[in-house]
N, C-alpha and C positions, 0 to 999 in steps of 0.2 A: 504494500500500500504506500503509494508515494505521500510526502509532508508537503506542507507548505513552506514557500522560500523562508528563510529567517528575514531576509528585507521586508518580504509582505506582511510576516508577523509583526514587525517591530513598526512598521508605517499604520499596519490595523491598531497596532499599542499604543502609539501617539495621538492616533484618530480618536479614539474611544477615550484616551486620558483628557483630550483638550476638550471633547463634548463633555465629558461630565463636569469638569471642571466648570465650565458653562453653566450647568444645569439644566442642558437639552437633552432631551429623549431622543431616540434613536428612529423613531419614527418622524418628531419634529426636523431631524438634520434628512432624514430620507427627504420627507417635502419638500425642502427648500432647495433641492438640488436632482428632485423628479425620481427620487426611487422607493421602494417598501424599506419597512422596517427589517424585511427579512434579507432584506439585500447589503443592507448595512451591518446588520449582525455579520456577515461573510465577509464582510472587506474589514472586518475590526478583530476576528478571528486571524485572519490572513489566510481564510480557504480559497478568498476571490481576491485576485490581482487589481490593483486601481490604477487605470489608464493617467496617462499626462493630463489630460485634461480635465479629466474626472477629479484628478487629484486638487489641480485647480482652482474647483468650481466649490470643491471641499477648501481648500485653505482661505478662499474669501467669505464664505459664510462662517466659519470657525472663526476667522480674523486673525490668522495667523498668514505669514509666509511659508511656502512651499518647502523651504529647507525646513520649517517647524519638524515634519514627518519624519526627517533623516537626524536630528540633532540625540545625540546620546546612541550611535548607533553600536552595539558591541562589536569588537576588530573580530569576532569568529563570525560573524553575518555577514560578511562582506568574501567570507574562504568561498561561497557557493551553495549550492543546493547539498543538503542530508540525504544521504540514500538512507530510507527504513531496512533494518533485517539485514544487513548487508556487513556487520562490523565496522562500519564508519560510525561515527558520535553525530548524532540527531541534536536538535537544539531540545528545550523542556529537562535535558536530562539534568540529577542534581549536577550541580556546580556551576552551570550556565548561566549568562547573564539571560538567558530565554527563559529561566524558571520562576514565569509571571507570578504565583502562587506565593512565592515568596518576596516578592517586590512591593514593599510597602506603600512606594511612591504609585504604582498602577493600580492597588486598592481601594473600590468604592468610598468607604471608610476613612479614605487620608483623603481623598477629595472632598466629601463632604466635611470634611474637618477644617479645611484650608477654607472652602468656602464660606463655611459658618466664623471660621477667625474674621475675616475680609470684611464681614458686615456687619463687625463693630468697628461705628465711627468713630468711636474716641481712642486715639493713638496712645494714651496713657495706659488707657485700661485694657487695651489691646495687648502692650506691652506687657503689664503684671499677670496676664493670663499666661501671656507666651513664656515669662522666667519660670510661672506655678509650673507650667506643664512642664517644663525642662526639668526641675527642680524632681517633682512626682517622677520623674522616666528615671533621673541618675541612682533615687535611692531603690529602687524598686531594681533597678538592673546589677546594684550593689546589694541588693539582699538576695537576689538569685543566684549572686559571685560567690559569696560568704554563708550569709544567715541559712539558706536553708541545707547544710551541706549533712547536716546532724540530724534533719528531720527525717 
């Protein structure tokens, strides 16, 4: 069973990051640029390839430029196509900068999280949320280190 290119993975990754980011549906970005929702599911997967132009039509309703889709691209996506079953390393596998699953930043969850930071207006209070949060992640990451090694 052939894979999807890693380019078309990682251009559907950025597509599907910059819409939620947004807070557009997948059916609202299909409208605006004449396709189904289930059409865009497949170009955000990377089952379905997105022509030059398509891609286009996509970086002006996103409001993004066109290099948007290639920016953070991993240096193993760029070696060529994976052959499945074959003894070659496929992307997804662990260690991969392809394994979306553990990518915090591609996470529904850190989008809506950035988004909900952004729409506080007050730069102050924006601020003391953003140290608490930092603040809550080091000691929590430091008791995973240490504190629970006895439990």
């Amino acid at each position: 069973m052939a894979r999807s290119h890693p380019v078309d993975v990682h251009v559907g990754a950025r597509m599907r990051q910059r819409r939620t980011l947004l807070g557009m549906s997948q059916e609202k970005l299909g409208t605006a640029v004449g396709l189904t929702f289930q059409q865009i599911q497949k170009y955000e997967r990377g089952s379905n390839r997105i022509g030059s132009s398509r891609l286009f039509e996509f970086a002006k309703v996103l409001d993004v430029p066109v290099s948007y889709f290639f920016d953070e691209m991993p240096a193993n996506a760029l070696a060529g196509r994976p052959m499945s079953g074959r003894g070659r390393k496929g992307f997804g596998e662990t260690g991969t900068p392809f394994e979306q699953e553990k990518d915090p930043l591609i996470k529904r969850e850190t989008l809506e999280l950035v988004r909900a930071y952004y729409k506080i207006r007050e730069g102050r209070v924006r601020k003391r949320i953003f140290e608490m949060v930092k603040a809550v992640g080091a000691a929590s990451h430091a008791e995973a280190l240490g504190g629970r090694k006895g439990r």
